[in-house]
N, C-alpha and C positions, 0 to 999 in steps of 0.2 A: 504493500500500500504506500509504503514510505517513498519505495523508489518509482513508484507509478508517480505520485505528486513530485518528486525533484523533476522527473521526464518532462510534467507538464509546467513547471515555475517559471522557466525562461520564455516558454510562447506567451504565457496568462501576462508575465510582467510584459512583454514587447507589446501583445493585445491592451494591456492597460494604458502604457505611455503612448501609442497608436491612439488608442481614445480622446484619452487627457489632450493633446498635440492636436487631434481635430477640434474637440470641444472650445480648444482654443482659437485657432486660427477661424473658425464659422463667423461669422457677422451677424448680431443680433435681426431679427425680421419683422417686417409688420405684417400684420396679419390681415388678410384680404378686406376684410370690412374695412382697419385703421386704412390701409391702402388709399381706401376708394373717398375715403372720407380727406384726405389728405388731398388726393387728384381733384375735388368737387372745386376746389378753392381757383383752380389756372384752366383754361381754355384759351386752345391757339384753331385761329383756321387757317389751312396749308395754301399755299399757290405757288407758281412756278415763273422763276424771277422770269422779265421780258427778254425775248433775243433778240439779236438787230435782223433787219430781212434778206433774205436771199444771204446769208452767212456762208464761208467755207464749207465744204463736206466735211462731220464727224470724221476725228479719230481716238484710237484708243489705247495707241502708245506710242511714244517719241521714236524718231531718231534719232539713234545715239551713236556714240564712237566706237569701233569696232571691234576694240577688248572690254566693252561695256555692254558686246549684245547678249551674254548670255543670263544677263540681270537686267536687263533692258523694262520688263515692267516695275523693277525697286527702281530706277532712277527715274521713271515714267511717275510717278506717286504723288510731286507734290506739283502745285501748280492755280489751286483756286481759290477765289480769296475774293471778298465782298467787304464795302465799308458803305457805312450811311452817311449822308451831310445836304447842307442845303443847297443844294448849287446853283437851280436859276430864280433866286432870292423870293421865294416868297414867304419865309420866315421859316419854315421846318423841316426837319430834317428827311425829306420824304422822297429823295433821290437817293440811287444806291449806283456804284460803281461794282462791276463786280470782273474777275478774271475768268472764263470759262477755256478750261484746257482743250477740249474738247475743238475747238476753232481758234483758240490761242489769240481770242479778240480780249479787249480791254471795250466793256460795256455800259453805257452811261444808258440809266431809263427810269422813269417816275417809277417808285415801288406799287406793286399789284394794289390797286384799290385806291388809288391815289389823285384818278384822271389821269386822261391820257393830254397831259400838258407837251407835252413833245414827243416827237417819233424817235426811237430808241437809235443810239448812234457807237459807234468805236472809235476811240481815240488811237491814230495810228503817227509814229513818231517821222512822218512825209519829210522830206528837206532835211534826214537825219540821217546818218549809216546806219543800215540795219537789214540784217540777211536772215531771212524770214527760215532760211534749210539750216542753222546752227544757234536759232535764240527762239526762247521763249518769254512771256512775260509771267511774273511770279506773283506778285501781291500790289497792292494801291497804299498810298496815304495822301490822304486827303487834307490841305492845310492850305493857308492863305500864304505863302511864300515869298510873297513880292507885297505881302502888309501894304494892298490896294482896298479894302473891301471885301473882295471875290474869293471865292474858295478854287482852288488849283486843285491839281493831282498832282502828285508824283507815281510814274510807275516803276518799277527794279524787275531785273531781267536776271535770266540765265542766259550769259553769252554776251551781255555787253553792260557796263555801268546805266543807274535811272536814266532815265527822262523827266523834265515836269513840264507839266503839261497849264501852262499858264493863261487863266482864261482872259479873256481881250477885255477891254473899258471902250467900248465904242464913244463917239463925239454923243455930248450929251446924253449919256445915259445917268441914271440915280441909283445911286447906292437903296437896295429894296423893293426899286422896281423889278419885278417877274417879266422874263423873257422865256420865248420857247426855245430851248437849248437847242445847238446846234454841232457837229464836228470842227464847222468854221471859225466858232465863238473861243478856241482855244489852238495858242501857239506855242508849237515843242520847242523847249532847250534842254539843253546838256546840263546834267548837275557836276560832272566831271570832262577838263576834257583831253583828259589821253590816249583815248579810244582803247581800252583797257576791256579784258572779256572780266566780268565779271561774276559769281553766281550766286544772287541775293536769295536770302529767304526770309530778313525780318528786317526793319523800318522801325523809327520813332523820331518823333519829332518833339524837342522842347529848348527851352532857353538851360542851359547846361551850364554856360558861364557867367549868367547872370549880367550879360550888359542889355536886357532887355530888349533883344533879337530871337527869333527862333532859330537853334542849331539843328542838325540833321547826322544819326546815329544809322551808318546800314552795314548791316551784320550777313559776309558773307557764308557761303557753307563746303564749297568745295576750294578748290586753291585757285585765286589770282592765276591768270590766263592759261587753264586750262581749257580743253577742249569738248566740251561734255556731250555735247550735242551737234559734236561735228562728223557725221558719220562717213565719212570719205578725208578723216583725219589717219596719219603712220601712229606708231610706237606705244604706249601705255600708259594707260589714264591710272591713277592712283587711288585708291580709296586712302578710308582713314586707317592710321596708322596705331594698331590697336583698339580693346573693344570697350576698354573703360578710361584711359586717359589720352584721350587721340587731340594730338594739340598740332596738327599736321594742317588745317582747314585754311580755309579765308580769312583774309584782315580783316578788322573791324574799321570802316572806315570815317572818322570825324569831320562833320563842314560845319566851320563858322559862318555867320550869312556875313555882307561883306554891304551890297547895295542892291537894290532897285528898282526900276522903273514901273510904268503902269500905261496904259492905254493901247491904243492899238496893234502897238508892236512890243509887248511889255517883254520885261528881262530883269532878271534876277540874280547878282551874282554870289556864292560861294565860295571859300577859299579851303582846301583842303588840310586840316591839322594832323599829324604825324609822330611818331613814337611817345605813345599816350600812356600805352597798357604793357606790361611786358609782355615776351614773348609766347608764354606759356598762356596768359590770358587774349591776347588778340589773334590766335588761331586756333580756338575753338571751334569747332563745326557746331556753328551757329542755326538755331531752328526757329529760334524767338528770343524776342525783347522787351522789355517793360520799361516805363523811365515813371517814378515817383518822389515826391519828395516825402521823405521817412524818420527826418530827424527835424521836421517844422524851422529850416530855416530857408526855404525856398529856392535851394539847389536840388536839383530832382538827383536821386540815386540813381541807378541802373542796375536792370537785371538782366543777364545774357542764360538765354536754354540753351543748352549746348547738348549736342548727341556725342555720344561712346566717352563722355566726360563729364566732368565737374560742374555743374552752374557756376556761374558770379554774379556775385552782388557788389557793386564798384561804391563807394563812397565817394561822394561829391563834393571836393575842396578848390571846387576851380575860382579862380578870379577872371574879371572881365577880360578877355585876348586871351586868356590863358587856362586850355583842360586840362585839370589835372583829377585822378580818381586813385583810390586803393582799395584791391580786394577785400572783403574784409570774409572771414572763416565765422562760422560758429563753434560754438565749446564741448566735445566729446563728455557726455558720464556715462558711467559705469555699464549703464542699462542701454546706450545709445546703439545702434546701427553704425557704422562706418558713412553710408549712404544717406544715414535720415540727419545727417552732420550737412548742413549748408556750406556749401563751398568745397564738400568730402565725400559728393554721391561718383558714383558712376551709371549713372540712371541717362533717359533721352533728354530731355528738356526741352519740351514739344509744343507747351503754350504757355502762357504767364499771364495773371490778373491781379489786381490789388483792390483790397475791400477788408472793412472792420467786421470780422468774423466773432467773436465777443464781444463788441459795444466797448471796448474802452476808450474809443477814441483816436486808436491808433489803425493804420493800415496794416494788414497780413499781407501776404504773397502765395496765392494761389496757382499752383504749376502742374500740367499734365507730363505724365512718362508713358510707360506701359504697363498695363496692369490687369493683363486677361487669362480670366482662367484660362486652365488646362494648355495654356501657354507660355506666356515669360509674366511671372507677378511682382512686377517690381513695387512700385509704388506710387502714388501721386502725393503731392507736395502740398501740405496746408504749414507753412511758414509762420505761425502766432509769433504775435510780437510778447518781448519779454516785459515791454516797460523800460526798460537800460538803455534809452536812446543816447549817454553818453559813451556806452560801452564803443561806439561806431569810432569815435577820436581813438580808441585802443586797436585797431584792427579787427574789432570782434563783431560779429553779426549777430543783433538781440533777437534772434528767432529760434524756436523750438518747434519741432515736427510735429503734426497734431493732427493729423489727416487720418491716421488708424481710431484715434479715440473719436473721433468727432464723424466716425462712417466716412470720411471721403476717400480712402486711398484707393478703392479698387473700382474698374468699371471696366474697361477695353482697352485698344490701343485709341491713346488719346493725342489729340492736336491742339486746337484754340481751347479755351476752357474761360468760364465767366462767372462772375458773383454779382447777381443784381436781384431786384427786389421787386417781380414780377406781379405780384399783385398790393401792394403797397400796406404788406404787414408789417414793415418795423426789423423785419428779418431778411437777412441775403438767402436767396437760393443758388443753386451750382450748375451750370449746365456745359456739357463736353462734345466738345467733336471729334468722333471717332472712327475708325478703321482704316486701313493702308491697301493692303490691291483684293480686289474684289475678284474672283476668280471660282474654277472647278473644283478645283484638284490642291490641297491641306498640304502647304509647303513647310508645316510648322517645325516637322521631326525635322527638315535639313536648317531649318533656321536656329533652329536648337543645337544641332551639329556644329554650324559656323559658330555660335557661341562660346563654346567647349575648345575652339581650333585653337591652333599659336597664332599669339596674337602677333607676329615679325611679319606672319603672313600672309595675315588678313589684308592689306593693304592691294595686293594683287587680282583684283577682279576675277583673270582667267581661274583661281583657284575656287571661287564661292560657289556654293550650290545652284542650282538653274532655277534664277526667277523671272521666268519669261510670261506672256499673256498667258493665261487661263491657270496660273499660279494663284492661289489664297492664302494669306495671311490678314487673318482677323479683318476679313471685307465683308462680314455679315452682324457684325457690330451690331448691337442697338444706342442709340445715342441714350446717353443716361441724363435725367433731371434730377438732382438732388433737392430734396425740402427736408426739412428740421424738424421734428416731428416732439411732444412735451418730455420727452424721457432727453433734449439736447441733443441727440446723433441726428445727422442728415442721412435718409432714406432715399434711395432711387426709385423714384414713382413714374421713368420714363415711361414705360406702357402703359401706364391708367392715364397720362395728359396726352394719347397719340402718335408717342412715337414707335410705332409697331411696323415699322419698314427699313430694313436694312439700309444704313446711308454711305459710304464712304467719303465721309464730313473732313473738311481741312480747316476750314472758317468760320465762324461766328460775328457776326455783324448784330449791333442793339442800338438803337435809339426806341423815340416816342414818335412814332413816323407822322400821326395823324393829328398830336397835341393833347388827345383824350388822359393825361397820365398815366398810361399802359405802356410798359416796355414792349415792343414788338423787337424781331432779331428775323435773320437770315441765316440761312445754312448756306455754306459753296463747298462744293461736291465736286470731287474727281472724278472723272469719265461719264459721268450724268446728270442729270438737272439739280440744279440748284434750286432751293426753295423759300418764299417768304414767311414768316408765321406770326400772324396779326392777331395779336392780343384783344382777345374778348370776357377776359377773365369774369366771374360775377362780383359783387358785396364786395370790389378792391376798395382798401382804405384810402384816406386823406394821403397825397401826395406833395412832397418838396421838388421844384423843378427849375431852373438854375441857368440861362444862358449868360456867361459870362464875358465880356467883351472887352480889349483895350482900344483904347482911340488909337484913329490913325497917326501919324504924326503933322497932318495938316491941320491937327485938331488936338494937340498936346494940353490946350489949355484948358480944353474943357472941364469941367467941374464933373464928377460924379453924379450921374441920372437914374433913374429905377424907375419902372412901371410894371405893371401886370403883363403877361401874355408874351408874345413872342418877337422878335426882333421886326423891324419894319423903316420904313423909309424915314421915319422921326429919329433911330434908336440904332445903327448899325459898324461894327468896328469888327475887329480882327480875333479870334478866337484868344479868351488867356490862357493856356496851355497851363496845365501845374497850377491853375490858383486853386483853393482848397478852401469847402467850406464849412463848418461846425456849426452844428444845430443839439442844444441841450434842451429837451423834451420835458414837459412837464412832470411824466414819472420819474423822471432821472435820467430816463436813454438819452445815450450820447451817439451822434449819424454824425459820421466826416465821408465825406468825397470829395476826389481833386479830378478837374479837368483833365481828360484822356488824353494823350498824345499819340497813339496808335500801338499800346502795348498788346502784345499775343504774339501769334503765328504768324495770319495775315488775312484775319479777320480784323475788323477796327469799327469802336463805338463812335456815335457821332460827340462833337466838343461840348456835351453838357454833361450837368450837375443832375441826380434824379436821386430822389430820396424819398422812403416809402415812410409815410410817419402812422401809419396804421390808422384802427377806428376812431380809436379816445382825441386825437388832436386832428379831427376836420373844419374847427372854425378858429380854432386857438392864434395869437400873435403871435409868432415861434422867434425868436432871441438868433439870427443868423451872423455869425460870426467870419468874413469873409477877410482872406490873406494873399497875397498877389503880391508878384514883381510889376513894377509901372516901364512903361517903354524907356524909361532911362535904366532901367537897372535900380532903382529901389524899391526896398519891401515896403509895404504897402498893408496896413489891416483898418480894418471899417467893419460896426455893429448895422445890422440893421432890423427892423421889424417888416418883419412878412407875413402877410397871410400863406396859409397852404393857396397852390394853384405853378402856376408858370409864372414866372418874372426875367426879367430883362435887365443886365445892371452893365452900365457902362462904366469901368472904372476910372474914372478920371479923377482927377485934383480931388484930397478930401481935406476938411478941416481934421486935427487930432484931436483937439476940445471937443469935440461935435458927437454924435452920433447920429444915426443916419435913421430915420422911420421910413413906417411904406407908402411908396409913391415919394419919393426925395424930399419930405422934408425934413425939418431938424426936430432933435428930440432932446432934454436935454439930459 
């Protein structure tokens, strides 16, 4: 008997730690009723973004360089990308630019439900070089560039440096006045010009150095003049150079804005900054970007997502002419991860968002990896701030991992990823874009293989497994929505709000397209339609909504303005990028958000402020605390009293004695 029970000790204890080890690792669940009761709160209705007419013929994979064809659908993957903004000025943000790989057009068109205010058009870089058999276009940002009024694009390519795409000021036109857009109504220039191949995949736009200009951050991902998509190119294209610290990629490249002009033939000039980041940090194979400011003195940090590597989080100690940043690490304990260490993962770093995830008042840092079952489960990144915003002068990063305890770490393979406040409870919800090649045939077992390989040798394409069309890796994804549910974990309730259709999602796009205080968002989809999702949620709360503007400089002296509702031909200036603004809530809750600059992948929110203040404050005065660089380069803070709704605040000249009530006047 004795020796029947030692025969059986070693399975029962292996069966017991097998147990214990699952019990662990499961994720707590909601149970179909909490589910549905959870879902009853958000309602999207789908539509399918506009295309331009008689378009290209579909396709469904690149041509690529000839020791690149037998991975030819992994370098086929990224490519689509959507951003929201107002563009032919009638105050909201209800145009979308989006990239469809599919026709490799760049597509300007009112978003579905919007009017058919203009016939949908492609911005193509005419009077520029560009060889339509070795570039592709990669992502948009959308920003006033040439600080006329008008909102520009910038596009970034694989295969050659951006374009921006700078729209015209006809004789006698009025800043607010709505025009029906046109291909005409905008003129390409060169953000760089050495005619340099280069291969972007993330953008951001902010004033970095704080002389009250917008700078321009673009984070390459394969190496400075390579050939990637030159399929009648000799010799061997490189991948990255190992599978966890591959610092082999693209520059990071910095533009100071420099000058200029406006009107017919406008022009804008940039001047490129140089040896910023070390080496180890400025060739990362970059996938995303984020620029916020994180220690409230109005120099925006930087976050770079980096593939087969480390993220960074740069600290912002630049002076006016002059960037300067330092990586900064977070602090190993005992119980830590290697990986859940900022600045010490070897994870993807495939999208980045910022949002006060616990109400302290501080921003977190929200990042997608990979994280699919019965695949690669890495992790997703919820960055909680520590509160130690001194520790940043120490090199140390005041962020703690928090994405396992708070349900956010797992979903799919993820790309853009977003925290906003969808139906205007008072609480962020999480939403991801997911899956990578959508195909037959489960290449997972060799992607798994390549993982395990030597990493000396990873670098040599002809060596990798065959990822050619009709290959799958995690392309049947479902896009996940997070919401919070009273036990504090965020729950994925993608299926009970509609997402029940496989997407292979790159982009995320959010604005309030129609002004109703509902965040609407876009999906852009690789190899297939892209989609709008127009918020019709029920019983949403009281909302804070925020356009914030700085005067042009033919208008420096203006005083500070505010009115209700949305920007218009009385009310109109240049996006304040990074201003930030605090709202402390009658029960206590504390809402900050800072104007976006185009953090993620290459998806991009439109340049407002959107804060859910839930039921209890729909009529209340809310105590708005707003902080801002002024077009000179000084900081800049102003109180003001708002009602909930949309407002419009031009920052100009304030008094310090003063404070500011709603509708501009003085309070004391």
């Amino acid at each position: 008997m004795k020796s029947g029970f030692r025969q059986l000790a070693a399975p029962l204890a292996a069966i017991t730690l097998i147990s214990v080890c699952y019990a662990m690792a499961r994720f707590p669940s909601l149970s179909e009723s909490d589910a549905v009761k959870l879902a009853a709160k958000f309602k999207f209705e789908k539509a399918p973004l506009a295309e331009v007419a008689n378009h290209p013929p579909y396709k469904r994979v690149r041509q690529v360089h000839p020791s690149l064809s037998r991975i030819s659908a992994w370098i086929s993957s990224l490519g689509a990308s959507a951003a929201f903004a107002d563009l032919d000025g009638d105050g909201l943000p209800n145009d979308i630019v989006n990239v469809d790989p599919r026709s490799d057009l760049v597509t300007v068109a009112p978003a579905p439900g919007t009017g058919e205010r203009y016939a949908p058009f492609a911005l193509t870089p005419s009077g520029l070089p560009y060889d339509e058999k070795t570039t592709a276009p990669m992502g948009v940002l959308v920003g006033d560039f040439n600080e006329d009024g008008l909102a520009d694009v910038l596009v970034y390519y694989w295969g050659r440096s951006p374009v921006i795409f700078l729209r015209r000021k006809n004789a006698g036109y009025d800043l607010g006045t709505q025009i029906a857009l046109s291909a005409k109504d905008y003129a390409p220039v060169e953000l760089a010009t050495g005619g340099e191949r280069w291969f972007s995949n993330a953008s951001i736009q902010a004033d970095l150095d704080g002389d009250g200009h917008i700078d321009l951050l673009i984070g390459n991902y394969f190496q400075d003049g390579a050939r990637i998509l030159d399929a009648n190119a000799s010799g061997i294209e490189a991948m990255n150079e190992g599978l966890a610290n591959a610092v082999s990629g693209g520059r990071k490249h910095f533009f100071h804005w420099e000058s200029a002009t406006s009107g017919e033939n406008p022009k804008v000039r940039f001047s490129e900054a140089t040896n910023i980041l070390s080496p180890e940090v400025e060739h990362g194979w970059t996938l995303a970007m984020g620029a916020a400011d994180l220690d409230n003195d109005q120099l925006p940090e930087v976050y770079l997502g980096n593939d087969f590597g480390p993220d960074r989080l740069l600290h912002n100690e630049s002076t006016p002419g002059h960037l300067r940043f330092t990586a900064l690490e977070g602090r190993r304990r005992f119980t830590d991860p290697k990986s859940c260490v900022l600045g010490r993962d070897s994870f993807k770093g495939m999208g980045c968002d910022f949002g006060d995830v616990n109400g302290d008042g501080l921003l977190d840092i929200y990042v997608s990896n990979i994280a699919d079952k019965f695949a690669l489960t890495e992790s997703h990144f919820l960055w909680q701030s520590t509160g130690r915003l001194d520790d940043m002068k120490h090199g140390i990063a005041p962020y703690e991992q928090a994405s396992e305890k708070l349900g956010l770490s797992r979903s799919g393979w993820g790309w853009d990823c977003r925290l906003a406040d969808f139906n205007n409870s008072g609480a962020l919800q999480a939403v991801q874009a997911v899956g990578f090649i959508k195909g037959e045939i489960n290449r997972w077992p060799e992607l798994q293989s390549l993982g395990t390989s030597n990493s000396r040798i990873v670098h040599d394409p002809r060596l990798w497994p065959s990822f050619k069309p009709g290959a799958d890796l995690s392309g049947h994804n479902l896009a996940p929505f997070f919401v919070r549910a009273g036990d504090g974990r965020f729950y994925d309730i993608g299926r009970d709000v509609g997402f029940s259709e496989p997407m292979v999602t790159k982009a995320i796009a959010i604005a309030d397209v129609d002004g109703d205080g509902r965040l609407d968002f876009a999906f852009g989809n690789q190899w297939e339609t892209s989609y709008f999702f127009h918020n019709v949620s029920p019983d949403s709360g009281a909302f804070l909504g925020l356009h914030l503007l700085l005067p042009l400089a033919s208008e420096s002296q203006t005083s500070l303005r505010e009115r209700s509702g949305h920007p218009g031909a009385d009310l109109r200036g240049r996006p304040a990028i990074c201003a930030q603004a605090r709202v402390m809530l009658p029960d206590g809750r504390k809402l900050v958000a800072q104007v976006d600059g185009g953090s993620g992948h290459s998806g991009r929110r439109s340049p407002d402020i959107h804060l859910g203040l839930g039921q209890s404050s729909s009529t209340a005065s809310l105590d708005v605390e707003i902080k801002w660089r002024d077009i000179a380069g000084q900081v800049q803070q102003t109180h003001l009293g708002l009602a909930p709704g949309w407002h419009t605040v031009l920052l100009g000249r304030t008094n310090p004695d003063k404070r500011f009530a709603a509708n501009g006047g003085m309070a004391p």
